[in-house]
C-alpha positions in Angstrom: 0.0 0.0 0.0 2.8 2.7 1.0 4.2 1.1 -2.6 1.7 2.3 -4.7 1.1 5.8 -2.6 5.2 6.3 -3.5 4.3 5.3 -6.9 1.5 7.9 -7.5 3.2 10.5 -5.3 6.5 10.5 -8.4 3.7 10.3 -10.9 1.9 13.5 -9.5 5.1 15.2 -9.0 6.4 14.5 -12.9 2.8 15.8 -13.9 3.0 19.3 -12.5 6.9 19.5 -13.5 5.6 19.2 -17.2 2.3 21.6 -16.7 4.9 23.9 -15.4 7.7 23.4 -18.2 4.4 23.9 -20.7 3.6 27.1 -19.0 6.9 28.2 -18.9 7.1 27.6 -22.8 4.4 29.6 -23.6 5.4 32.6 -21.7 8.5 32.2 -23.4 6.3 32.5 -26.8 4.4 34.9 -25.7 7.2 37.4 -24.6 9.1 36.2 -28.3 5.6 37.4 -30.3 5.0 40.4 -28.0 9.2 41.3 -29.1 8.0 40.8 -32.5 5.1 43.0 -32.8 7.6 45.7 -31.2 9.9 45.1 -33.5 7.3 45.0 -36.6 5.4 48.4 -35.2 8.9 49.9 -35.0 9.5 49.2 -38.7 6.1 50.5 -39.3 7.2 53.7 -37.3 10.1 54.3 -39.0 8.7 53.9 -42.5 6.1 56.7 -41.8 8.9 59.0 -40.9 10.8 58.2 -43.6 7.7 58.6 -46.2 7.2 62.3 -44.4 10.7 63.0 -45.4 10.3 66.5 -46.9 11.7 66.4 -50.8 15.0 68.4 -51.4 14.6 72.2 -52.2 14.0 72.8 -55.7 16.8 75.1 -57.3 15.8 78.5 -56.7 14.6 80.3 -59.9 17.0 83.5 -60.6 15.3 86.9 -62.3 17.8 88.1 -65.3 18.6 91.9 -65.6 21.1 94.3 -66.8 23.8 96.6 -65.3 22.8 100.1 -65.3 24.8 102.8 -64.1 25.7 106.6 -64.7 29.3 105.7 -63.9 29.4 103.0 -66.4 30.3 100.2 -64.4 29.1 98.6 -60.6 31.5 97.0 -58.1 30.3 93.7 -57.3 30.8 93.3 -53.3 32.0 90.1 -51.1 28.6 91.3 -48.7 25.8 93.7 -48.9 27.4 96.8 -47.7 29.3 99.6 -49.6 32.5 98.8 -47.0 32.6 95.1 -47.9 35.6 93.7 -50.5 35.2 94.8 -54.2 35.3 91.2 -55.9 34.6 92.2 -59.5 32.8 94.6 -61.7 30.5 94.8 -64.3 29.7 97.2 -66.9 26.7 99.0 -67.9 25.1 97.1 -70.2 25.9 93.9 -69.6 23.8 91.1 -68.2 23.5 88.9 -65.5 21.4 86.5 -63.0 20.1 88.3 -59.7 17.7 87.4 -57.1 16.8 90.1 -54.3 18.6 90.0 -51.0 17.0 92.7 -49.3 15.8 96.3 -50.3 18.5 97.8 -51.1 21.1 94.9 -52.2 20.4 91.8 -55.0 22.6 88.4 -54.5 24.2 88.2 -58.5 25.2 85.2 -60.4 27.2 84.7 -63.6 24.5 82.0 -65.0 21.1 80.6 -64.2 22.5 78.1 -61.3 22.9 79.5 -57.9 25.7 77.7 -57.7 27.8 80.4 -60.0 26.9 82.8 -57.2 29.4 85.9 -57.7 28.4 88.3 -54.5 25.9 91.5 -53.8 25.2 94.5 -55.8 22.8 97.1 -55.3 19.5 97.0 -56.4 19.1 99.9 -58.0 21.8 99.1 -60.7 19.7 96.4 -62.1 17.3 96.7 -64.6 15.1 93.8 -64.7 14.9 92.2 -68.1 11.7 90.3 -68.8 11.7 86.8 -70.5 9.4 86.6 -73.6 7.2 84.5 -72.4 6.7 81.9 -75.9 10.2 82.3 -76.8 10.8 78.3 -76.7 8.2 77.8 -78.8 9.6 79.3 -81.8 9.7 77.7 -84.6 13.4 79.2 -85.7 15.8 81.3 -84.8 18.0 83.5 -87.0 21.8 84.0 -85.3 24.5 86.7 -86.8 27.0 89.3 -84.8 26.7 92.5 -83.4 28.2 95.4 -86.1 28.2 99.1 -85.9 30.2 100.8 -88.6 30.7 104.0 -86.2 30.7 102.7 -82.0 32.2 99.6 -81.0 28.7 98.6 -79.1 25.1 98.4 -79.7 22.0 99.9 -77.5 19.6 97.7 -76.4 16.2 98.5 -76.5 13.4 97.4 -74.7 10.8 98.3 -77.4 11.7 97.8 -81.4 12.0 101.5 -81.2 14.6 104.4 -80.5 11.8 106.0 -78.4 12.0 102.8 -76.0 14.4 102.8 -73.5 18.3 101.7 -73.3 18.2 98.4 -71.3 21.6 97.2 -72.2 24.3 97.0 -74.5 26.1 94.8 -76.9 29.4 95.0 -78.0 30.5 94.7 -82.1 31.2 91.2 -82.9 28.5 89.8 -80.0 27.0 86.7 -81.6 23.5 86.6 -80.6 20.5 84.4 -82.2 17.4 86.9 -83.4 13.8 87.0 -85.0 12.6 90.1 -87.2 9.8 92.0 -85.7 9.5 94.8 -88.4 11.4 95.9 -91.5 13.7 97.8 -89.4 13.7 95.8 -85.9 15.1 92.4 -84.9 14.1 90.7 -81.1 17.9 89.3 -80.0 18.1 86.7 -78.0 21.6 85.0 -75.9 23.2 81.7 -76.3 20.7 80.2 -74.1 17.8 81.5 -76.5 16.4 83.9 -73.5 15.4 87.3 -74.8 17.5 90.5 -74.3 15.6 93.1 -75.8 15.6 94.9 -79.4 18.3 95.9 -81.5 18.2 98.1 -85.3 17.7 95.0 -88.1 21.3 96.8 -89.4 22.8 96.5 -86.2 22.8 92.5 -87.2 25.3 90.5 -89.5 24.6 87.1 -90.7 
């Protein structure tokens, strides 16, 4: 009789030690799924940062003008202030990229890229040229060179008229592309096919 309560006491004993090796192994899953769904809602969490990413900044779009002043040239400037380092100089007449810096001084750039960034000059020796709007769309363009038989530049006008006003100036042998607008004016246009503003039709050698 104390045989067989021995016997049952080892069989109880080995029944609970599984039960509790069972329950053991399941808290074990348990706390391996509840790592995974950290780990899954963490991935999760991340890519909805990553997708609200904001794109990179688009290349800012620079306004094109021409140098105008009674002096005939206009000191480019390392800063916007009249005491800052001369860096170059441009003359009157000539064109260039600008984009406003504040209300007295313009940021200027060599071409259409801020990257060709030159430095600061003031505002008020700038005269804004304006783009022709459908100029891409032409069908052709005419190119030739600058000529004057008695100056060594051109005027350029901002009407196809000598009662429009000097925006700029081209010097002889300038090659520029162009389209007639009248018997006796010619729209010219740079290498890059962006309008500059009007010049005689004799003014032009093909």
């Amino acid at each position: 009789m104390k045989r067989n309560i021995f016997f049952i006491s080892v069989a109880l004993l080995a029944i609970l030690s599984s039960c509790q090796i069972n329950v053991n192994t399941k808290k074990n899953d348990t706390d391996s799924e509840q790592k995974n769904t950290e780990s899954v809602n963490d991935n999760q969490n991340a890519t909805t940062v990553e997708s609200t990413t904001p794109p990179p900044t688009a290349e800012t779009k620079l306004l094109y003008g021409c140098v105008s002043d009674p002096d005939g040239y206009t000191n480019i400037r390392k800063s916007p202030s009249t005491d800052a380092p001369v860096v170059r100089r441009y003359e009157s007449g000539e064109f260039l990229y600008f984009t406003p810096f504040n209300s007295n001084w313009s940021k200027v750039y060599s071409g259409a890229k801020t990257s060709t960034f030159m430095g600061y000059m003031a505002t008020n020796r700038i005269v804004r040229v304006d783009v022709d709007g459908d100029n891409n769309n032409a069908s052709s363009f005419r190119s030739g060179y600058i000529t004057d038989p008695k100056d060594t530049y051109v005027n350029v006008r901002k009407g196809p008229g000598i009662d429009y006003p000097i925006i700029g100036r081209l010097d002889v042998g300038s090659f520029v592309f162009y389209q007639p607008v009248s018997s006796e004016w010619v729209k010219i246009y740079d290498n890059n096919k962006r309008m500059l503003g009007f010049v005689a039709k004799d003014r032009i050698k093909d």
